[in-house]
DSSP file (Angstrom, degrees, kcal/mol; ACC not computed):
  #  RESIDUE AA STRUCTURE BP1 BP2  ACC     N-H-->O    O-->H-N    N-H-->O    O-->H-N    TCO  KAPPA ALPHA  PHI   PSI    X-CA   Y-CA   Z-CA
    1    1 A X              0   0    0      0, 0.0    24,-0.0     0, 0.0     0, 0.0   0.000 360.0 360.0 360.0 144.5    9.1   35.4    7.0
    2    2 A X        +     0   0    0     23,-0.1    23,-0.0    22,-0.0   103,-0.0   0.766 360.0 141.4 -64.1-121.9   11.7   33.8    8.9
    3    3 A X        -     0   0    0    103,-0.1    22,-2.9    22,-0.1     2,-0.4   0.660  32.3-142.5 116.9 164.1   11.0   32.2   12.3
    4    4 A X  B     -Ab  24 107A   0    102,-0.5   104,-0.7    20,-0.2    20,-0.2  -0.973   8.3-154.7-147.1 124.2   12.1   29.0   14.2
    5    5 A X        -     0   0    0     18,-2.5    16,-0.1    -2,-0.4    19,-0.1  -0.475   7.8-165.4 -89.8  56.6   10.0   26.9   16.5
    6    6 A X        +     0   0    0     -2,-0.2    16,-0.2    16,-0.1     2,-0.2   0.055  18.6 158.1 -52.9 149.9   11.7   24.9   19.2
    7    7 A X  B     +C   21   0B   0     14,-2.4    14,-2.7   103,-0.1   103,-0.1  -0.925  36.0  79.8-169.2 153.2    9.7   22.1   20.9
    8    8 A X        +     0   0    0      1,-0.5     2,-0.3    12,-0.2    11,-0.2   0.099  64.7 122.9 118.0 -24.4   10.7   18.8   23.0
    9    9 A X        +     0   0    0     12,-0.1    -1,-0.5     9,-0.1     2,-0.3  -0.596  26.5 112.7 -97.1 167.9   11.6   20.4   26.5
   10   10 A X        -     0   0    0     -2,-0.3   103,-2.0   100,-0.1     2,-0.4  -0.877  59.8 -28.5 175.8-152.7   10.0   19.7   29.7
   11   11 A X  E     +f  113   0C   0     -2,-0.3     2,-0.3   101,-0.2   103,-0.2  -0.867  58.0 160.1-100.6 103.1   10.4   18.1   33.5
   12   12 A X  E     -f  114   0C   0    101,-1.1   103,-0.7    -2,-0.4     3,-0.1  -0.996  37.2-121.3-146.8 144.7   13.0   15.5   33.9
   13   13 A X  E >   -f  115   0C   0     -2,-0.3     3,-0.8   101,-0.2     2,-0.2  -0.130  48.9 -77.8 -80.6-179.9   14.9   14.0   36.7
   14   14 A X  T 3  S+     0   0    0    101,-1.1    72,-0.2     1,-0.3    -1,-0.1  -0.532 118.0  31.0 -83.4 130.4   18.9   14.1   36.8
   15   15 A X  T 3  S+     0   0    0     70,-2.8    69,-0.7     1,-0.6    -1,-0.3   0.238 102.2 118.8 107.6 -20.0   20.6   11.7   34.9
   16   16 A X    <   -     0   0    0     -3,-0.8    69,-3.1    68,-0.2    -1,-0.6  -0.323  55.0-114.4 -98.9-169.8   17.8   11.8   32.2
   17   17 A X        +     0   0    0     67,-0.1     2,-0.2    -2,-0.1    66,-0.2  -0.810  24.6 172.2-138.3 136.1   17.5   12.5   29.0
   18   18 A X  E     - D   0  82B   0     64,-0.9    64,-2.7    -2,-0.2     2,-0.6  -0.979  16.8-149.6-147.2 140.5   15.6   15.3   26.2
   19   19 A X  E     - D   0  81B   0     -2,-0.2     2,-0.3   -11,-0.2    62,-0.2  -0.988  12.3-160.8-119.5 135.0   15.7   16.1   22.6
   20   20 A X  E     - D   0  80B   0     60,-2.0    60,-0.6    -2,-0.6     2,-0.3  -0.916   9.5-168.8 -90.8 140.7   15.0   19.2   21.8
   21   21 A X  E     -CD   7  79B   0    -14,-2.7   -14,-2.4    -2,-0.3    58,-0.2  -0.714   5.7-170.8-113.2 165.2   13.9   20.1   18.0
   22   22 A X  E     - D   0  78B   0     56,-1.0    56,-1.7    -2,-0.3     2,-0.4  -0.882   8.8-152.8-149.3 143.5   13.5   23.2   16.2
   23   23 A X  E     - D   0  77B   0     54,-0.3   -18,-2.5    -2,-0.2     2,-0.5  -0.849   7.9-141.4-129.3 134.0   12.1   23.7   13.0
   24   24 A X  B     -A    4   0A   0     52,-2.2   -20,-0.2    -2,-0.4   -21,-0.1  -0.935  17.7-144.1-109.4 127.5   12.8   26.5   10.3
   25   25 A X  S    S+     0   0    0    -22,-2.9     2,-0.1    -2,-0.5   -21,-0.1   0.768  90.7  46.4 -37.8 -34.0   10.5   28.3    8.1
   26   26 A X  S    S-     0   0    0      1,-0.2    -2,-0.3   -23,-0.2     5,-0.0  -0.480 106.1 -70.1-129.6-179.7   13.6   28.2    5.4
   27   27 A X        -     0   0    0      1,-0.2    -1,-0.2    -2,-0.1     3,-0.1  -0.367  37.3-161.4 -69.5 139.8   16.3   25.6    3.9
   28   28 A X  S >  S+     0   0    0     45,-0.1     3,-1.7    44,-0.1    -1,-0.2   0.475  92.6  73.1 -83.0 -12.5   18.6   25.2    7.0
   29   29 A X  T 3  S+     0   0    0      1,-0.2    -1,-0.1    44,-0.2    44,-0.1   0.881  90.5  56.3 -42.1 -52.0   20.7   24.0    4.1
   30   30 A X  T 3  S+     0   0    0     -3,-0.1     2,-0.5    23,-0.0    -1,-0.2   0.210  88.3  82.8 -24.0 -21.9   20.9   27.6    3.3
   31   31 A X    <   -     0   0    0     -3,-1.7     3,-0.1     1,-0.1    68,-0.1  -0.864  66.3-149.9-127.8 159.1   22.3   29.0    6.5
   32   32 A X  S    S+     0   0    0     -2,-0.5    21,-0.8    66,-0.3     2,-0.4   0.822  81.7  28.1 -97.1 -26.8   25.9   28.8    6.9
   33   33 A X  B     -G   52   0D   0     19,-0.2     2,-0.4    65,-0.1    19,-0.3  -0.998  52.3-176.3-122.6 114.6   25.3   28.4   11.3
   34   34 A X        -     0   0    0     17,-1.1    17,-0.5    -2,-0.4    63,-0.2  -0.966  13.4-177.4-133.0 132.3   22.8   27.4   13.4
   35   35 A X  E     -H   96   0E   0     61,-3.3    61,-1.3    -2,-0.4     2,-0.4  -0.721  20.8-145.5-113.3 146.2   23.0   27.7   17.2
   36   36 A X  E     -HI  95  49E   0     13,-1.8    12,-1.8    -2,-0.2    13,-1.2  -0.977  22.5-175.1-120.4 155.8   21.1   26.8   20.5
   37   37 A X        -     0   0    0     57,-3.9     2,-0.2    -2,-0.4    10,-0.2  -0.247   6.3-153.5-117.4-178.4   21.4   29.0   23.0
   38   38 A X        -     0   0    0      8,-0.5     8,-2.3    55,-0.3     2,-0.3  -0.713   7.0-173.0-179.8 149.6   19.9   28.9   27.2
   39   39 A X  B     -L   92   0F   0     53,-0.6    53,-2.8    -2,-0.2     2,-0.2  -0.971   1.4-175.8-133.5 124.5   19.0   31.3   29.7
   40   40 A X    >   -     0   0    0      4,-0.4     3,-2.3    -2,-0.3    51,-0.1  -0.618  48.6 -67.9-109.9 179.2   18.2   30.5   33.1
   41   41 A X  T 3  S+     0   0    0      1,-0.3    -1,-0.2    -2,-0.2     2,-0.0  -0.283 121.3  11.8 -64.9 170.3   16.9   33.5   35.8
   42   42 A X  T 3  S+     0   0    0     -3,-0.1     2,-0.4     1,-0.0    -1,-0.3   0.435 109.9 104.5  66.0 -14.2   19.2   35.8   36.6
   43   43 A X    <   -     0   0    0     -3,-2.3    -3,-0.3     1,-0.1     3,-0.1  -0.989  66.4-119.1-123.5 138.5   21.7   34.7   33.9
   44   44 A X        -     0   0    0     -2,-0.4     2,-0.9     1,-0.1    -4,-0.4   0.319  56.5 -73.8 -45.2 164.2   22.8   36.1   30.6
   45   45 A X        -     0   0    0     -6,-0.1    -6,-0.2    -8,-0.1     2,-0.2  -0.670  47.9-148.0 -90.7 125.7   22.2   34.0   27.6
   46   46 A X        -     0   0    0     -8,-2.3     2,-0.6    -2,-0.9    -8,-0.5  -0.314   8.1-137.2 -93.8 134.3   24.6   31.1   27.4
   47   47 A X        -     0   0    0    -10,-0.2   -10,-0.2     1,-0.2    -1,-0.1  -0.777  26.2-179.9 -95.9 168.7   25.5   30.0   24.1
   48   48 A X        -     0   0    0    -12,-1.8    12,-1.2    -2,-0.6     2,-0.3   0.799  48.8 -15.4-126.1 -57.4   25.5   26.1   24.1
   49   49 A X  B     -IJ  36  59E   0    -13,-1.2   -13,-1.8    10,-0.2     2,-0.4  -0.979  49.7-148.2-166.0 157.7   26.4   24.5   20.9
   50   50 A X        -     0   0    0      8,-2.8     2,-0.5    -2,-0.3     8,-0.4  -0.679   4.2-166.0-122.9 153.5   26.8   25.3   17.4
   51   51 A X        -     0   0    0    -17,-0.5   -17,-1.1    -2,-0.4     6,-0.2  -0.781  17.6-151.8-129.5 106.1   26.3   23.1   13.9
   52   52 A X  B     -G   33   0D   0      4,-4.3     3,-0.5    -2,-0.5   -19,-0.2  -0.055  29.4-103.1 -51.4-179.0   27.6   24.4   10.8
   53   53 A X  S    S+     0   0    0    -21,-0.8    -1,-0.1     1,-0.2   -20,-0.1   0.717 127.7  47.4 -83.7 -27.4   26.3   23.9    7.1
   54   54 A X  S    S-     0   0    0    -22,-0.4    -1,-0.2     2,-0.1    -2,-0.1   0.380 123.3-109.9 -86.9  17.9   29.1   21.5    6.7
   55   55 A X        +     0   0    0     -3,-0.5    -1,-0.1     1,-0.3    -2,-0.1   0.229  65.7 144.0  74.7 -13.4   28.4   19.7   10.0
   56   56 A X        -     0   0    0     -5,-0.1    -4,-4.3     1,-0.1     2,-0.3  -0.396  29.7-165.9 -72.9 141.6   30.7   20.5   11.8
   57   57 A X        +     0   0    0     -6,-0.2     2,-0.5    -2,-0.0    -6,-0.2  -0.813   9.4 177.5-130.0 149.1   29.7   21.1   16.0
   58   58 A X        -     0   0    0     -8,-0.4    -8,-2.8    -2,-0.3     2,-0.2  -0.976  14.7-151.0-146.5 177.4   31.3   22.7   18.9
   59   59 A X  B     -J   49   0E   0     -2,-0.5     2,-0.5   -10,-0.2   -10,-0.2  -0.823  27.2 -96.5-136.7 169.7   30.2   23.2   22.6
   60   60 A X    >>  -     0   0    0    -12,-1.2     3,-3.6    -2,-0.2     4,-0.7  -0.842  41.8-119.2-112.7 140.9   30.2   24.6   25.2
   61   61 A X  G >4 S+     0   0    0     -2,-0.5     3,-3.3     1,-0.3     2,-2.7   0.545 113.5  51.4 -24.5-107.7   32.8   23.1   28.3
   62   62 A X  G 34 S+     0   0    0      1,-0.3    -1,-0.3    -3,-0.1   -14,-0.0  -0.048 114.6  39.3 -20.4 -17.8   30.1   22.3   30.6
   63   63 A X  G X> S+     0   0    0     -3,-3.6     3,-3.2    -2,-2.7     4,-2.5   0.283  80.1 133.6-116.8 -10.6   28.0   20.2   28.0
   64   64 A X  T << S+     0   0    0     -3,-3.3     4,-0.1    -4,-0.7    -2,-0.0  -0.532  77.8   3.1 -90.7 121.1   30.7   18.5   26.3
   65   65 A X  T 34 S+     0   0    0     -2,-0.5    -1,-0.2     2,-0.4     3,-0.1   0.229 124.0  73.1 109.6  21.9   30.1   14.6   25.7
   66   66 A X  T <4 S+     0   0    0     -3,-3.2    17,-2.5    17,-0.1    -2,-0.2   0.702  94.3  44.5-111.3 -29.5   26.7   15.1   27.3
   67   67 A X     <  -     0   0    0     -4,-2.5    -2,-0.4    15,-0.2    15,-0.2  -0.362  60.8-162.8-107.3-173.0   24.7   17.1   24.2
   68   68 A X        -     0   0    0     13,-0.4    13,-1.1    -2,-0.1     2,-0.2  -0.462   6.1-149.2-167.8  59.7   24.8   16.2   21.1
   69   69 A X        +     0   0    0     11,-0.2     2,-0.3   -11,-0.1    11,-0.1  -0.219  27.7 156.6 -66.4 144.7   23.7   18.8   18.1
   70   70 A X        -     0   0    0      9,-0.4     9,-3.6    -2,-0.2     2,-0.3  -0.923  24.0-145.9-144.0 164.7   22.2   17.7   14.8
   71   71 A X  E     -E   78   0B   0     -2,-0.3     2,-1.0     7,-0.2     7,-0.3  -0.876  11.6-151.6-166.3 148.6   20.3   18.4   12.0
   72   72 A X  E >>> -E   77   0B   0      5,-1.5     4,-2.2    -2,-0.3     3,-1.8  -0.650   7.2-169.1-100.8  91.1   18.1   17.1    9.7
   73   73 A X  T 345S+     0   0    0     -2,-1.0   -44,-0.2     1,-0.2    -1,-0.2   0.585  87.2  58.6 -73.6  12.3   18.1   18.8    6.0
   74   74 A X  T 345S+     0   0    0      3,-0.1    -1,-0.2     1,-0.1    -2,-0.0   0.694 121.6  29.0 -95.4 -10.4   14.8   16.9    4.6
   75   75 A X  T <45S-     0   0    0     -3,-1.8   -51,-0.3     2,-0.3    -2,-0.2   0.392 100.5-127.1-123.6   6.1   13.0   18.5    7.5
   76   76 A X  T  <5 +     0   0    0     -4,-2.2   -52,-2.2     1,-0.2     2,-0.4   0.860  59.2 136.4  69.7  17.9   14.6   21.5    8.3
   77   77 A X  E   < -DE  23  72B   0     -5,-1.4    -5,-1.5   -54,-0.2    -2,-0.3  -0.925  47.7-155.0-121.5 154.6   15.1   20.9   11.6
   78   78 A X  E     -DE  22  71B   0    -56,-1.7   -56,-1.0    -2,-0.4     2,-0.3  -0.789  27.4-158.1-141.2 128.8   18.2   21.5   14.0
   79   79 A X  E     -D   21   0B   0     -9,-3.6    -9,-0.4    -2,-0.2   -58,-0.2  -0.526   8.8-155.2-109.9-176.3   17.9   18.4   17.6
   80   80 A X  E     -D   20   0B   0    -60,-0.6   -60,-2.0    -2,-0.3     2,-0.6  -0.660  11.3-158.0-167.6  89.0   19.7   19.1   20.8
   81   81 A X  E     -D   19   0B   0    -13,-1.1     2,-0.5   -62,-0.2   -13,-0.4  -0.812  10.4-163.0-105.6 125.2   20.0   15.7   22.0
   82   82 A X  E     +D   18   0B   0    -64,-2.7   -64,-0.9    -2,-0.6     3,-0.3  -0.807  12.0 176.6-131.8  73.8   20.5   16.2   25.7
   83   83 A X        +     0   0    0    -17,-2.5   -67,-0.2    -2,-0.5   -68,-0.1   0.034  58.3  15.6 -66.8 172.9   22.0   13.2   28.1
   84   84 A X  S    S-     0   0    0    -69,-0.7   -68,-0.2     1,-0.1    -1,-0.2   0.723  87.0-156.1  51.9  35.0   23.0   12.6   31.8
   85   85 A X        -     0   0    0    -69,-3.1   -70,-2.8    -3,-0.3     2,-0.3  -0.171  14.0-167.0 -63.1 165.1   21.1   15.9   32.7
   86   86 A X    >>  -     0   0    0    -72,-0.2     3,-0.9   -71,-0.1     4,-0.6  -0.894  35.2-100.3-136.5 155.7   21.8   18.2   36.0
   87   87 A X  T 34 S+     0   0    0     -2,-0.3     3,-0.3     1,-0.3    27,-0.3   0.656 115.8  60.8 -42.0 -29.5   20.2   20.7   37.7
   88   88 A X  T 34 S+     0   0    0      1,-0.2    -1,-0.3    25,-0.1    -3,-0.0   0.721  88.6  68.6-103.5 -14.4   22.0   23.2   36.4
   89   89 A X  T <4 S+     0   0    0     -3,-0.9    -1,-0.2     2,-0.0    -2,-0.2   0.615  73.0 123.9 -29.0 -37.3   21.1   22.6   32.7
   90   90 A X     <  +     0   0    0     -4,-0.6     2,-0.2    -3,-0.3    23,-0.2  -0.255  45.2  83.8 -45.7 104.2   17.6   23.7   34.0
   91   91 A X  E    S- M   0 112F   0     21,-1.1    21,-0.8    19,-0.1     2,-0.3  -0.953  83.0 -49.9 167.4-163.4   16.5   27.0   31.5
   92   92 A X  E     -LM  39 111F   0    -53,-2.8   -53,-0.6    -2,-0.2     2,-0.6  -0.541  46.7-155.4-105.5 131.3   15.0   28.3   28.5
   93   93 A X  E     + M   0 110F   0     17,-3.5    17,-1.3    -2,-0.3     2,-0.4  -0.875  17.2 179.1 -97.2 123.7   16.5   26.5   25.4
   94   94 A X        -     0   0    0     -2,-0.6   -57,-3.9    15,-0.2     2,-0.2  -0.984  22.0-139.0-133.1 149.3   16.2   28.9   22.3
   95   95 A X  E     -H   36   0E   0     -2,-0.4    12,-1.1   -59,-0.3     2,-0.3  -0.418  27.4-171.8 -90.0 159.9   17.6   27.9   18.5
   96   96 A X  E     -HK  35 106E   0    -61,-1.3   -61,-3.3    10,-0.2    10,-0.2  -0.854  15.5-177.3 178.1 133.0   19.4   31.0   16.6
   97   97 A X  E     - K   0 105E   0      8,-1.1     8,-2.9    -2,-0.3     2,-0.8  -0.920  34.9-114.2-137.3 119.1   20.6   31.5   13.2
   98   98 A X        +     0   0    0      6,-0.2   -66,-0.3   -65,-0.2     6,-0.2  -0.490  34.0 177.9 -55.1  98.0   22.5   34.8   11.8
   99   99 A X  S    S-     0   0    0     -2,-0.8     2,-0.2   -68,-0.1    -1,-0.2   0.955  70.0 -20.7 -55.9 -41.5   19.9   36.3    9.0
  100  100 A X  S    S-     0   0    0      3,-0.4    -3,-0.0    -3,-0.2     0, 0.0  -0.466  81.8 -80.1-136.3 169.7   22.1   39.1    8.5
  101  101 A X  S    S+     0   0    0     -2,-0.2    -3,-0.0     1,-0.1     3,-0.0   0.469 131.7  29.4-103.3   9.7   25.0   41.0   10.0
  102  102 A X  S    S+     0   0    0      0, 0.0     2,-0.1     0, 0.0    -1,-0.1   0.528 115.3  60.1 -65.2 -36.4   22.4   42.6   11.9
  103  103 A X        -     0   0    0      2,-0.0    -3,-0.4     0, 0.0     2,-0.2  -0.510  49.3-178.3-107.8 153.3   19.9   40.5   12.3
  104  104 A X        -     0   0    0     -6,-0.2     2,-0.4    -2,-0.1    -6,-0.2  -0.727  20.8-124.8-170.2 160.6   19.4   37.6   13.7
  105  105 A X  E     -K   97   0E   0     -8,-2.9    -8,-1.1    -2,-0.2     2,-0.2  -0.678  24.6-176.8-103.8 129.4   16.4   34.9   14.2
  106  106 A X  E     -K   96   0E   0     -2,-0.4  -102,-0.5   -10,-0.2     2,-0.3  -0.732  17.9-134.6 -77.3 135.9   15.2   33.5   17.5
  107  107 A X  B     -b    4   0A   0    -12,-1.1  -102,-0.2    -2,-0.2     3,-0.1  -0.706  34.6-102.3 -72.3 165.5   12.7   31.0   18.4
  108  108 A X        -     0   0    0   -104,-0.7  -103,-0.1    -2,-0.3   -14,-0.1   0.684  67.5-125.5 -48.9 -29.6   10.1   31.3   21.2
  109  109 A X        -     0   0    0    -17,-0.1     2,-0.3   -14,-0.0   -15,-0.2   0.059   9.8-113.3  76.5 157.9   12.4   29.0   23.2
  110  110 A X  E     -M   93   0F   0    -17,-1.3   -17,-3.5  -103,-0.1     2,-0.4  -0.924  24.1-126.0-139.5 129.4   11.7   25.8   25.0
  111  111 A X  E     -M   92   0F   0     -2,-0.3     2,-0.4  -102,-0.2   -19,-0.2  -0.733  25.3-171.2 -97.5 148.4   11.8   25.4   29.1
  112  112 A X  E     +M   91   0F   0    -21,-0.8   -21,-1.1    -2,-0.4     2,-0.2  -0.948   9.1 173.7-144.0 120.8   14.3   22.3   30.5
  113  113 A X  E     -f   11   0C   0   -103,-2.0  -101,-1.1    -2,-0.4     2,-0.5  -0.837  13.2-170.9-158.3 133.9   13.9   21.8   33.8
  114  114 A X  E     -f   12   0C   0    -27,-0.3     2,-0.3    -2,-0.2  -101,-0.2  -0.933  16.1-137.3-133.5 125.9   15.7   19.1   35.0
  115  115 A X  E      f   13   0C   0   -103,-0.7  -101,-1.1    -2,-0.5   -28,-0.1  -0.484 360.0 360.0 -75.2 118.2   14.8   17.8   39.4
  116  116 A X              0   0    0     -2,-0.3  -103,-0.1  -103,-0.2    -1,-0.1   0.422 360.0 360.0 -85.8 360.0   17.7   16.9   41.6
């Protein structure tokens, strides 16, 4: 069965610093995308930054030269290494990969909440 665990967020003042991880049941070698996503209240879900299988990353304006996606194929894990935080980074971080052209797998999500 498929499924993604993110872990690694939590309470941190502005200007600091969090890695988020997430961990796949399956090869992440194997999946051609893997994405983290955020949602804060009141707001749609944001995509955030993207990793290809060939490494290659993009971002979203607001995040760029602060985050930092990676991923580790001996463990199957995808980071979100997360500098220089702001308040407005503050929300639910969730990892995402397209199973399918239907489908696609979530984790549980991880709360960032970052004190002015």
């Amino acid at each position: 069965q498929e499924h993604l665990v993110e872990s690694g967020g939590g309470l941190v003042q502005a200007g600091g610093s969090l890695r988020l991880s997430c961990a796949a049941s399956r090869m992440i070698s194997s999946i051609n995308v893997m994405k983290w996503y955020r949602q804060s209240p009141g707001n749609e879900r944001e995509l955030v930054a993207t990793i290809t299988r060939g490494g290659l990353t993009n971002y979203v304006d607001s995040v760029k030269g602060r985050f930092t996606i990676s991923r580790d194929f001996a463990k199957n894990t995808v980071y979100l290494q997360m500098n220089s935080l702001k308040p407005e980074d503050t929300a639910v971080y969730y990892c995402n990969y397209p199973y399918s052209a239907n489908v696609e797998v979530w984790g549980q999500g991880t709360q960032v909440t970052v004190s002015s």
